[in-house]
Structure formats: C-alpha cells, structure tokens
C-alpha atoms as a printed R data frame, in Angstrom:
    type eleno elety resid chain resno       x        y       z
1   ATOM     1    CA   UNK     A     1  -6.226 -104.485 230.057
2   ATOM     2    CA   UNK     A     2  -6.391 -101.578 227.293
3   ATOM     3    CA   UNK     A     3  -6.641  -99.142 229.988
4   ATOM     4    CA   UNK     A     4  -4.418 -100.075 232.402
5   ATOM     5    CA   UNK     A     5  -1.895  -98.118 230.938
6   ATOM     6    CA   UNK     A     6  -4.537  -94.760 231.547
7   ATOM     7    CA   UNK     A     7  -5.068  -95.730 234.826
8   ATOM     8    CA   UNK     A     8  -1.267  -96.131 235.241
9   ATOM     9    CA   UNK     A     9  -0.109  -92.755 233.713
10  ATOM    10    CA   UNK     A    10  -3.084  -91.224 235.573
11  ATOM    11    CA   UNK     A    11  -1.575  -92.103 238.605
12  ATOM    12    CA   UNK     A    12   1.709  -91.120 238.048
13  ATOM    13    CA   UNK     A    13   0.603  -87.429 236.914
14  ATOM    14    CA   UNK     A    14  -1.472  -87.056 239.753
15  ATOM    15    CA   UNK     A    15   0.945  -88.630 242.778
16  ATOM    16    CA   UNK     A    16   3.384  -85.467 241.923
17  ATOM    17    CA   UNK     A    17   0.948  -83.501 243.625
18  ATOM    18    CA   UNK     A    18   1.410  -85.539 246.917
19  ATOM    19    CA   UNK     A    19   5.070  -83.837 246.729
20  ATOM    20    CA   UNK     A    20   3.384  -81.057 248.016
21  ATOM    21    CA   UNK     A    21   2.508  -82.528 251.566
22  ATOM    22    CA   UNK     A    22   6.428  -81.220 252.317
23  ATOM    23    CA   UNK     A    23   6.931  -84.198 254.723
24  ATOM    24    CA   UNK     A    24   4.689  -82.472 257.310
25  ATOM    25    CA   UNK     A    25   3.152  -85.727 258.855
26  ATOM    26    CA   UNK     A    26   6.737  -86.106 260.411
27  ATOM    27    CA   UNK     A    27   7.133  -82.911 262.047
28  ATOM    28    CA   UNK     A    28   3.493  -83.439 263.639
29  ATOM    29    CA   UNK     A    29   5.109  -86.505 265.559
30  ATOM    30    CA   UNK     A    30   7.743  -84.004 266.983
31  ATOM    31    CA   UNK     A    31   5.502  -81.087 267.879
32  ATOM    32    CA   UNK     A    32   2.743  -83.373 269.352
33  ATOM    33    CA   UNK     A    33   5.653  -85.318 271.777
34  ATOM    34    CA   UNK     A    34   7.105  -81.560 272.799
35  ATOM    35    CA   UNK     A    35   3.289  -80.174 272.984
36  ATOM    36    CA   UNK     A    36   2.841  -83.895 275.014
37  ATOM    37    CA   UNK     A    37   5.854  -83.221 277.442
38  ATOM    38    CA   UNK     A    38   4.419  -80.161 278.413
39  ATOM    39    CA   UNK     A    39   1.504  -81.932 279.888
40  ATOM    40    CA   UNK     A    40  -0.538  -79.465 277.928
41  ATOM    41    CA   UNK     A    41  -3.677  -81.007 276.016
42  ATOM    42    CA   UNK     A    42  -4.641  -77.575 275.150
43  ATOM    43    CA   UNK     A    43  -0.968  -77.226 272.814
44  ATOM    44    CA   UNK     A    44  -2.032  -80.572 271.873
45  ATOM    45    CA   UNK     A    45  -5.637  -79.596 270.512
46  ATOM    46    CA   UNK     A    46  -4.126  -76.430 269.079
47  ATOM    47    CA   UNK     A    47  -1.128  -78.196 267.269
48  ATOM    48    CA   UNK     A    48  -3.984  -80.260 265.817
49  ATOM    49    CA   UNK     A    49  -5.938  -77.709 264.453
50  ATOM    50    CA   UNK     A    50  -3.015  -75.769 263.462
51  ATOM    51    CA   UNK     A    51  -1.958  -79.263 261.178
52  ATOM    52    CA   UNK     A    52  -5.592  -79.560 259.844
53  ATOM    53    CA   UNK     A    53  -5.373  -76.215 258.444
54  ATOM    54    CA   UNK     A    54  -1.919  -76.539 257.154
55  ATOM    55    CA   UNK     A    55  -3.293  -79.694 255.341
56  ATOM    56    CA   UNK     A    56  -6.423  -78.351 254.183
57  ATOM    57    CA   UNK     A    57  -4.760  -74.937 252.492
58  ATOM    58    CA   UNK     A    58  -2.148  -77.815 251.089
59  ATOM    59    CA   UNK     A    59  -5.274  -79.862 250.102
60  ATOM    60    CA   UNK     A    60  -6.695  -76.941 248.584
61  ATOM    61    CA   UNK     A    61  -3.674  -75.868 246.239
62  ATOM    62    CA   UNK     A    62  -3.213  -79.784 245.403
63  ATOM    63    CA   UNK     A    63  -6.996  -79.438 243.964
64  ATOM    64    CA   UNK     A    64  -6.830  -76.148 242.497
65  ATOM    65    CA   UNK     A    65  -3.228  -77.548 240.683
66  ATOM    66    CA   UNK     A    66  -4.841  -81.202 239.828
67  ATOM    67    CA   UNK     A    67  -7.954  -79.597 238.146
68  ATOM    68    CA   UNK     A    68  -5.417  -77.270 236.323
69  ATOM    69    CA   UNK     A    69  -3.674  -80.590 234.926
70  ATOM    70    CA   UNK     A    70  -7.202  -82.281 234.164
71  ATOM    71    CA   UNK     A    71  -8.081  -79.030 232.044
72  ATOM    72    CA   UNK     A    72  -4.738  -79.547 230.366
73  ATOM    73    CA   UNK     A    73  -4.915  -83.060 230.455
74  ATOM    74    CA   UNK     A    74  -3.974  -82.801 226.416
75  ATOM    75    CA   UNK     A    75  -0.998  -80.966 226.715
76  ATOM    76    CA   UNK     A    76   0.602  -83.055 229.892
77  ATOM    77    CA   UNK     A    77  -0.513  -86.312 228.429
78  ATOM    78    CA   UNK     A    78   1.163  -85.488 225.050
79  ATOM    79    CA   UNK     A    79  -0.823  -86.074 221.559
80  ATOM    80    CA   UNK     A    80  -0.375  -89.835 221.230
81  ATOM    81    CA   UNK     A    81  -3.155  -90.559 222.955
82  ATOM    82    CA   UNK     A    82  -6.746  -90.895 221.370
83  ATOM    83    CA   UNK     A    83  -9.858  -88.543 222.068
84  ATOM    84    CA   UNK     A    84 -12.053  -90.953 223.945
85  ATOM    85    CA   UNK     A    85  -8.468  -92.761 226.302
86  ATOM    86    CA   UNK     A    86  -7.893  -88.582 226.942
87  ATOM    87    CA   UNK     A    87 -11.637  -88.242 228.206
88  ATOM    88    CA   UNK     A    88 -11.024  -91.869 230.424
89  ATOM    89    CA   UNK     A    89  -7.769  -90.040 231.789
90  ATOM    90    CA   UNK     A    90  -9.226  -86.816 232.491
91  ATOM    91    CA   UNK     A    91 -11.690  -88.885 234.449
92  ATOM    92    CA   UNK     A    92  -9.508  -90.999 236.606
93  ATOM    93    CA   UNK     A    93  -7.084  -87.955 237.462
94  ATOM    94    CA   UNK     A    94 -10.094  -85.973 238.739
95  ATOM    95    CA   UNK     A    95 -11.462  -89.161 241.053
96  ATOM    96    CA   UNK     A    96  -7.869  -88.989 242.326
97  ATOM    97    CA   UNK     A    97  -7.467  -85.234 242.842
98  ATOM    98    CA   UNK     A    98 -10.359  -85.199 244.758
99  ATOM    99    CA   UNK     A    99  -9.172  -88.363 246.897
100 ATOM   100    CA   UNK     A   100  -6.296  -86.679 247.854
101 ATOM   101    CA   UNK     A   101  -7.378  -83.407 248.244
102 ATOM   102    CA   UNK     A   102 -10.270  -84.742 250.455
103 ATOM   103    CA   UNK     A   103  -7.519  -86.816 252.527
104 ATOM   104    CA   UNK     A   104  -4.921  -84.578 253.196
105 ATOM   105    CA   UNK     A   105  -6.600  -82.533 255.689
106 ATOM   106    CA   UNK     A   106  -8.003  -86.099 257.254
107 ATOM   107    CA   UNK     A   107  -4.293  -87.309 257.737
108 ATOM   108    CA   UNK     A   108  -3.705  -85.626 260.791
109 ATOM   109    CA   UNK     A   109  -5.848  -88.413 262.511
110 ATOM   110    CA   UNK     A   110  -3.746  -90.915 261.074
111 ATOM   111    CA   UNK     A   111  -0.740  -89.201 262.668
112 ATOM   112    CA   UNK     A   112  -2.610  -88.793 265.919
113 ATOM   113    CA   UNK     A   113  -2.838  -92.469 266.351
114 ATOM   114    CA   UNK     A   114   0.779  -93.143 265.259
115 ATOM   115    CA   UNK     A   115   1.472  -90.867 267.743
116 ATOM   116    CA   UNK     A   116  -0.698  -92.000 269.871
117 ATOM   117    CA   UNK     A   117   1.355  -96.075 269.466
118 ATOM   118    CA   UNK     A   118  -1.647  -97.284 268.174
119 ATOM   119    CA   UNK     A   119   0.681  -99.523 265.700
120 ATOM   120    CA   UNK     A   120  -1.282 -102.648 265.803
121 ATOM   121    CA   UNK     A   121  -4.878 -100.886 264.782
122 ATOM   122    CA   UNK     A   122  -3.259  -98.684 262.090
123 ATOM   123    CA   UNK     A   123  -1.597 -102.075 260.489
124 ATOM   124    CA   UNK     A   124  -4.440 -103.781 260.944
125 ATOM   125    CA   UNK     A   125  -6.930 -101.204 259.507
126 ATOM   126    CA   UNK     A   126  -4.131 -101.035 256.702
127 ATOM   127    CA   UNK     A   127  -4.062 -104.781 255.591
128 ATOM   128    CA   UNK     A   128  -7.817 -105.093 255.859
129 ATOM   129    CA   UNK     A   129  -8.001 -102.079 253.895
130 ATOM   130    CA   UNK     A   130  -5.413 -103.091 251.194
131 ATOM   131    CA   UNK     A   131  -7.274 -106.697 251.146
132 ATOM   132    CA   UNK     A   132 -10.123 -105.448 250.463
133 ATOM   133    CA   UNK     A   133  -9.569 -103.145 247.849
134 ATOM   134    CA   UNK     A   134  -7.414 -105.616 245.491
135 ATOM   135    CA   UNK     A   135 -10.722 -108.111 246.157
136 ATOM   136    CA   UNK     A   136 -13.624 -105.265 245.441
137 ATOM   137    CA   UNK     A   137 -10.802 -104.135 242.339
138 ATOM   138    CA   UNK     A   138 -10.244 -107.815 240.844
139 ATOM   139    CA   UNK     A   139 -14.280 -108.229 241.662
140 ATOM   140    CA   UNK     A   140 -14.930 -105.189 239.059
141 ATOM   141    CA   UNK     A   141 -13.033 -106.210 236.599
142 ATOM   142    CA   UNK     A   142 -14.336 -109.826 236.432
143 ATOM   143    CA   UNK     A   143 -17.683 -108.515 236.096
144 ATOM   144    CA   UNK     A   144 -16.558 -106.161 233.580
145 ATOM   145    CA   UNK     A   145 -16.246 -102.992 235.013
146 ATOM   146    CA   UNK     A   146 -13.302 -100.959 233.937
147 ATOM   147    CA   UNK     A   147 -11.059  -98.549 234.890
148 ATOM   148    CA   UNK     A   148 -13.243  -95.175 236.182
149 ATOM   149    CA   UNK     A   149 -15.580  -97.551 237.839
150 ATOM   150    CA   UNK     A   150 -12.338  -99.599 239.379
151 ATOM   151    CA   UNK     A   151 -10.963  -95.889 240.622
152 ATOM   152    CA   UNK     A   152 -14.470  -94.813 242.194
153 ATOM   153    CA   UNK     A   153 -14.468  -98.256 244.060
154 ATOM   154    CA   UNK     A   154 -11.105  -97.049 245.202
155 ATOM   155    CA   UNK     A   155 -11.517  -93.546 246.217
156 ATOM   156    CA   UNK     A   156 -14.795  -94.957 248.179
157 ATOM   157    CA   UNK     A   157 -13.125  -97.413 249.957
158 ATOM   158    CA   UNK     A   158 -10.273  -94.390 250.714
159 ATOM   159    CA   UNK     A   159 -13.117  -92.520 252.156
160 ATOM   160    CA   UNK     A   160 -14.500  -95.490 254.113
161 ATOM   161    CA   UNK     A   161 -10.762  -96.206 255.695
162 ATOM   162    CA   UNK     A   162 -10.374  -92.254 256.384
163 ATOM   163    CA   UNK     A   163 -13.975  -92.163 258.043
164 ATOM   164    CA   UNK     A   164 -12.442  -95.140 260.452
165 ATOM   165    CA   UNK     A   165  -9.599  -93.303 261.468
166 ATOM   166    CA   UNK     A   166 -11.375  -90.380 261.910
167 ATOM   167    CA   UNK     A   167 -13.692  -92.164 264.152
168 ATOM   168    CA   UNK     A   168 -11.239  -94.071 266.146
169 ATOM   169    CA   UNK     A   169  -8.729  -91.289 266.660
170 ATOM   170    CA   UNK     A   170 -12.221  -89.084 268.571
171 ATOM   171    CA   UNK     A   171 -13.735  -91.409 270.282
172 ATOM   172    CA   UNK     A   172 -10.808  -93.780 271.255
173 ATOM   173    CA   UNK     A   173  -7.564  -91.330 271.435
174 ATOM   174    CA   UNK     A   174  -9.962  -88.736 272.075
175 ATOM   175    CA   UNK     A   175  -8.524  -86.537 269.444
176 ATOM   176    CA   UNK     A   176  -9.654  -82.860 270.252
177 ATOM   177    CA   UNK     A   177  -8.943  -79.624 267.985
C-alpha cells in the first residue's frame, strides 16, 4: 500500500513518453486499406516494414528519453521523496521504459490484425490478458511481493500478449515485411 503511490507516479512520468507514438497506429489503417485496394501485397509488406521502422526509431528515442528521466529521476520526482522510495521509482520507470520501448515497434502486428477485422481475437486476447494480469498482480501482493516484482509480472505478461500477436498476425494473417 506504501508504494502504490511510486508505482502510481511512476506511471504517470513514464506514459508521457507514449505521446510520442504521434497517433501513427491510425494512419497505418489508412495506408494498409489504400496499399490493400491496390491489390498489391508487395505495398502491403513494404508499408509494414516501413511502420516497424518508424516505431522502432520512435521506440528508440522513447528509451534513450525514459533512461534520461530515470538518471534524473531526483530532479523530475522533486525532493519530497526519500532515498530508498527514489531507488523503488527509478526501478519501476526503467521496467516500464523498456516495456514500451520493446512494444512499440511490435504494435504494428496489433494494427495488422485490426486491420485485418480480426475484432473478436484482439478482444478476446485483450480480456484474457487484462484478467490475467489483475489475478497474477493481486496473487503477488497476497504473497507479499511488492511493487518492482508486481511491475516485472506485468511487463512479462506484456511480452507474453505481444509474442501472441506477433504469432497470430504471421502465421494466421500471414503478416509479411
């Protein structure tokens, strides 16, 4: 409970740098349908590729200006805070730079099956997702984890639902770059 605020602020600092995706997930959908019209599946592995390396320079800056605010961490949390909840918050906003800079480039896939109408395995993949991470979350702090441990749980079960997508999108949609 003492460190939910950490965990809280942590957040907040660090979902800023998600700002810097510029909306591009929504321009994908109009490229891919004009690349899609075209009948041209070569447009459509090159507007992919083209997105994951948008996403991964964008993923790149987001990590490069999250480890710039962990290294600071003192100066953009302010001085209230103690020595050992500054060392828990550096902590938790470098699990979640590296979540998001690790998922940026990945969301192209998720876009692909959006897309792609794949509505009812993208909701579903969501809710099971969101389910399970409150349970494996409430489980940890039962037992008496706390909040780093809580955020790792998180970012690995990020990693699990990113691997999925990835996965489904190739060898369902047939996703090609």
């Amino acid at each position: 409970q003492d460190e939910y605020g950490l965990m809280s602020l942590s957040s907040a600092v660090i979902g800023y740098l998600s700002l810097l995706n510029l909306g591009l997930g929504g321009s994908y959908n109009y490229f891919y349908h004009k690349r899609k019209k075209e009948a041209n599946e070569d447009g459509v592995a090159r507007l992919n590729g083209m997105y994951m390396t948008i996403f991964s320079v964008i993923a790149l800056v987001v990590f490069v200006a999250g480890m710039v605010i962990v290294l600071n961490a003192r100066v953009v949390l302010g001085s209230e805070i103690s020595e050992s909840e500054l060392d828990i918050a550096k902590k938790l906003m470098f699990i979640s730079v590296l979540s998001m800079a690790i998922t940026l480039p990945t969301s192209v896939f998720g876009s692909y099956i959006f897309v792609n109408e794949r509505f009812i395995f993208s909701r579903v993949v969501g809710i099971i997702f969101t389910i399970l991470n409150n349970v494996v979350k409430l489980s940890l702090l039962f037992i008496g984890f706390r909040s780093v441990a809580i955020t790792i749980a998180a970012f690995a079960l990020t990693i699990i639902n990113t691997l999925v997508t990835i996965i489904y999108s190739v060898k369902v949609l047939k996703f090609k770059v």
